[in-house]
C-alpha positions as CSV (number, residue, x, y, z in Angstrom):
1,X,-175.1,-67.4,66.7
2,X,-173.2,-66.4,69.9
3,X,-176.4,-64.1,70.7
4,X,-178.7,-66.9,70.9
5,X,-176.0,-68.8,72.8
6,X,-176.0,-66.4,75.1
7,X,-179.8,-66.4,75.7
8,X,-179.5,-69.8,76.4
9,X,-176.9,-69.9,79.0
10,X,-178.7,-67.3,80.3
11,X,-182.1,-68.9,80.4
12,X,-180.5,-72.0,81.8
13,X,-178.4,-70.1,84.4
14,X,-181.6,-68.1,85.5
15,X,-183.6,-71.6,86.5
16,X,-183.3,-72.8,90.2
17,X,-183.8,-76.3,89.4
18,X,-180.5,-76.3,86.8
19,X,-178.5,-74.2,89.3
20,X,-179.1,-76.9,92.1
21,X,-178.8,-79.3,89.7
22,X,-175.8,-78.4,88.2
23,X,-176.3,-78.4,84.8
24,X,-173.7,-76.4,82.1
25,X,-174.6,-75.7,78.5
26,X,-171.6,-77.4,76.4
27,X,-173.2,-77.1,73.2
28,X,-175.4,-75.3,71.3
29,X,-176.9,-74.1,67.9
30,X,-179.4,-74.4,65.3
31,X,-182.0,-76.0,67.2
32,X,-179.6,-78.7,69.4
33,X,-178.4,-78.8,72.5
34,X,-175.9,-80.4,74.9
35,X,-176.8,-79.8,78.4
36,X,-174.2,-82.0,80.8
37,X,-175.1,-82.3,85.0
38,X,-172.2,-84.1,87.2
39,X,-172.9,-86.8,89.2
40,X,-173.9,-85.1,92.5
41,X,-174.6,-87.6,95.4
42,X,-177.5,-85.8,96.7
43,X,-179.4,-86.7,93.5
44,X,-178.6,-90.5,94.2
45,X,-182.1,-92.4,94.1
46,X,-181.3,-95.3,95.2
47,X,-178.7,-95.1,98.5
48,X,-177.4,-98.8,97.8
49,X,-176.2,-98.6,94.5
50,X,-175.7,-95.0,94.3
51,X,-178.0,-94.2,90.8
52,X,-179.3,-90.7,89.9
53,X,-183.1,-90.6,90.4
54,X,-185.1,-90.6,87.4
55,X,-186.5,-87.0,87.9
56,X,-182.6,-85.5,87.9
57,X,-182.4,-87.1,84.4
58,X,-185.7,-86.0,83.4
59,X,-185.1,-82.2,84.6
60,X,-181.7,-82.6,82.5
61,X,-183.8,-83.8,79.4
62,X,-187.0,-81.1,79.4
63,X,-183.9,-78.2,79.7
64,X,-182.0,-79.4,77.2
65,X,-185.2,-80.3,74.9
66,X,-186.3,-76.5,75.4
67,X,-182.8,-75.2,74.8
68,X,-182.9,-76.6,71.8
69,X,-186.0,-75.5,70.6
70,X,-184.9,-72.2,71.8
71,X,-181.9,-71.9,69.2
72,X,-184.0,-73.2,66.5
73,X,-184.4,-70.7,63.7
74,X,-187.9,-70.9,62.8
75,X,-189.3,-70.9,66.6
76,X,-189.1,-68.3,68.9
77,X,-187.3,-67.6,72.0
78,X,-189.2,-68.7,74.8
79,X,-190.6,-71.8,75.0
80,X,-192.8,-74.5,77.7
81,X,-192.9,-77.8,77.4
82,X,-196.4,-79.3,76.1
83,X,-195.3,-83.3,76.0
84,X,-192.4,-84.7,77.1
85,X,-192.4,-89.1,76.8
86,X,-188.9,-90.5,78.3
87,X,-187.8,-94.0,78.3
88,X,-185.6,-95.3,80.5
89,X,-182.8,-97.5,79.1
90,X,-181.0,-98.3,81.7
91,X,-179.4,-96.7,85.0
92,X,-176.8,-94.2,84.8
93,X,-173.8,-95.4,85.9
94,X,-172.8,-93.9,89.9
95,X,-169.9,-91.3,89.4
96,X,-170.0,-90.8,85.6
97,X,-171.8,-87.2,84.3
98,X,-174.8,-87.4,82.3
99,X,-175.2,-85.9,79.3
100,X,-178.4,-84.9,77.3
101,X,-178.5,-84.1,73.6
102,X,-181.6,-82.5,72.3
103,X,-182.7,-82.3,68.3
104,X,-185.6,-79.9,67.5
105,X,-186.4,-81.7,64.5
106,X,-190.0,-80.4,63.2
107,X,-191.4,-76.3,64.0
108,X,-194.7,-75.2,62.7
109,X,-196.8,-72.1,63.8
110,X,-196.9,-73.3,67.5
111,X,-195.0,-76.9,67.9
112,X,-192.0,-77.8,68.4
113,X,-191.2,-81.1,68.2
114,X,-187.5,-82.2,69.4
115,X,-186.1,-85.5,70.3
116,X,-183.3,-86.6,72.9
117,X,-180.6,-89.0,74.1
118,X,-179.0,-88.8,77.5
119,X,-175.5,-90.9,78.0
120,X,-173.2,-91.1,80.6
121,X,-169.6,-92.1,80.1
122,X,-170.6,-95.2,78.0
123,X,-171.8,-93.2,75.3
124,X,-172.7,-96.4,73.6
125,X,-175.9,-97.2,75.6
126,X,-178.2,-94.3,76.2
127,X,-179.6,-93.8,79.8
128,X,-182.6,-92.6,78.3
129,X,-184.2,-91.3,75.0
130,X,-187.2,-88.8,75.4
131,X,-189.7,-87.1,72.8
132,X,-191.7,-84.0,73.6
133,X,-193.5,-81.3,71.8
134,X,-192.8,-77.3,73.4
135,X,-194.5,-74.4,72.7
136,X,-193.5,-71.7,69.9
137,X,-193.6,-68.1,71.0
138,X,-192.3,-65.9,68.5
139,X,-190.7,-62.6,69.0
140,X,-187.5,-61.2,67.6
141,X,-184.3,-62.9,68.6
C-alpha cells in the first residue's frame, strides 16, 4: 500500500487550499483516512473566542473524505466530490489541532459513499460528522 500512500500525499500536497491550510496526511489505507490541520490563527472565525471557521473544517473534511475514497480498492484514483452534508457539533476548541477521519464505506460503478468525524483534542466529542458521495474514476493504480 505505500504506492497508494504516496498518491495521496501527493494529491494532498499538490492542492493550494491544503498547503495554506496546513493539512498533513497521518494515516491512510484501504479506503480511510486521517488528515490532521493545526490550529492556525488566521483561520479563526470568530476574533473573540478564537474558533476555526466552519469552512477550514469543512475543506479538512471534503480532503480527507476524497483521500479516502482514493485508497479504496474497488474505486479508482481520482476522485470529485458529488455530496458532501456536515453537521456541526460543536466548536473546535482555540489552540487544539483538528483531526478528520474519513471511512469510504460503500463503492459501486461510479459512487463513493464515505462517512467522517473531525475531533480536536477532546476526542470524545466530535467537532463535526459529515457524509458525502464522490465520484469513481477508474484507471490502474
Amino acid at each position: 500500500m505505500p504506492e497508494i500512500e504516496a498518491i495521496a500525499r501527493k494529491f494532498i500536497e499538490a492542492l493550494p487550499h491544503s498547503h495554506a491550510l496546513g493539512m498533513r496526511l497521518e494515516r491512510i489505507g484501504a479506503g480511510e483516512a486521517e488528515i490532521a490541520m493545526p490550529y492556525d490563527p488566521r483561520l479563526v472565525g470568530d476574533p473573540e473566542s478564537g474558533v476555526i471557521h466552519g469552512g477550514a473544517v469543512s475543506a479538512l473534511m471534503d480532503t480527507a473524505c476524497g483521500a479516502a475514497v482514493m485508497c479504496h480498492p474497488a474505486a479508482g484514483i481520482s476522485t470529485a466530490t458529488l455530496d458532501l452534508r456536515i453537521d456541526y457539533m460543536r466548536p473546535a476548541t482555540p489552540g487544539q489541532t483538528i483531526r478528520t477521519r474519513a471511512e469510504c464505506h460503500h463503492v459501486t460503478r461510479s459512487v463513493a459513499f464515505v462517512r467522517a468525524v473531525a475531533t480536536d483534542d477532546d476526542v470524545g466529542r466530535p467537532v463535526a460528522m459529515a457524509t458525502g458521495a464522490f465520484t469513481v474514476e477508474r484507471g490502474t493504480k
